[in-house]
Every structure is written in structure tokens, then in C-alpha cells.
Phi, psi and omega in degrees: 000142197250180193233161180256148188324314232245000200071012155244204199256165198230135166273020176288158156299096192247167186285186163340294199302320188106319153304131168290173169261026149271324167271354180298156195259352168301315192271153184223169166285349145253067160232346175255341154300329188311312201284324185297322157312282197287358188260353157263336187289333182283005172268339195269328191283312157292347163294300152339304190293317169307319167307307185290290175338315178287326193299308179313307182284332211300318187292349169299321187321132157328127167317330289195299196316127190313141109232187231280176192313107172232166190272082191208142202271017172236040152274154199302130184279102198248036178280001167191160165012272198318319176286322186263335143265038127295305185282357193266314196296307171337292207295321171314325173285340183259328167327281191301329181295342222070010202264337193231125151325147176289316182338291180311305154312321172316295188299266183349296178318265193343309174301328184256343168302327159299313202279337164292315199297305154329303166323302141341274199310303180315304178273004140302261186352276226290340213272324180277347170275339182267321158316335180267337173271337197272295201272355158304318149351289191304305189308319200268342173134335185304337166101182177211059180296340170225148188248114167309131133240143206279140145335166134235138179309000000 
């Protein structure tokens, strides 16, 4: 562990000195503007390069490939349970076939697994509003005849 000007400590890499070569007292500051420069142009020059790369793979993509839910009416319908292992039994049939990389799948499950976990909550929420009515009910004379319970998986 290397050191700070001020004496404390820098997880940086230090030099000869004991010091990185951002805290070294060797370095003056525009020598460290320098290193900031070209360590940004050398960023914008791997983005590039990353751009042309992605530009390169998209036409490759399977035409085919799922993706996750947007507001256009011809995206996939995650609006319950049901719907949502359909598209999932699907996509597992497009898996095995080869037509979408796992990667993607992968990335997908998860997107619909958050969209189940909402799902959860929306119906906790109802199951706890009906319950609340149930026993307000009750209070008022009304009886209670049935007691909700959430299932458990």
C-alpha cells in the first residue's frame, strides 16, 4: 500500500518513493493532467472500437431473438403467472434449438423472474386488502366467514 502526500494511505500501487504516482511529491501537476488526457482519449478510443464491434455483431443476431417487455404491442404479454411461464417454456424450446444464445436467455429469465416477484407483491397487496375488509366486516357484525391464506410454493 502506498501513501498520501497528507499521510494516509492509498490503495494505488506505489513507486520507488512509497507513493503512486498520483500522490507522489516526483510528479507535478501538469504531468498529471497529461496522464488524464491521454487515459481519457485512450477511453474514447476503446469506445469506438467497442461501437464498431457491437455494429458489427447486431446483424448477426437471430431475427427471432426474444426480447424483454416494452411498451409496443407486439412484445411479449408478462401480465400473470401464466403468460410468463409460456413465454419462458418457449423461449427454452428456442434455447435447445439454438436460435437465442443462453447468454440471452439467461438475461431474459431474470427479467421475468422480477416480473413474477411484482406479481407476488401485487397480490400480497390484494390478499391484505381483502383481509382488512374481511375483518372490518367482522367487527361491524358482519361475520368472517372465510380467512384468506397466501399459498406457499
Amino acid at each position: 500500500m502506498g501513501r498520501k502526500k497528507d499521510g494516509g494511505v492509498c490503495l494505488a500501487t506505489p513507486t520507488g518513493d512509497g507513493y503512486c504516482p498520483r500522490h507522489s511529491p516526483a510528479f507535478n501537476a501538469d504531468q498529471r493532467r497529461e496522464w488524464s488526457r491521454r487515459g481519457y482519449k485512450a477511453l474514447q478510443r476503446h469506445q469506438q472500437v467497442l461501437t464498431k464491434q457491437i455494429a458489427a455483431v447486431v446483424p448477426q443476431l437471430p431475427p427471432d431473438v426474444p426480447l424483454p417487455p416494452v411498451p409496443d404491442p407486439s412484445a411479449p404479454d408478462w401480465s400473470d403467472a401464466t403468460k410468463i411461464r409460456e413465454y419462458l417454456q418457449d423461449l427454452a424450446v428456442r434455447v435447445a434449438a439454438g436460435n437465442v444464445p443462453v447468454s440471452v436467455a439467461e438475461m431474459l429469465r431474470k427479467l421475468a423472474e422480477s416480473v413474477l416477484k411484482v406479481i407476488d407483491i401485487e397480490i400480497d397487496a390484494l390478499i391484505a386488502e381483502k383481509v382488512e375488509q374481511r375483518l372490518a366486516a367482522g367487527a361491524q357484525g358482519g361475520g368472517m366467514d372465510v380467512i384468506v391464506e397466501r399459498a406457499q410454493p
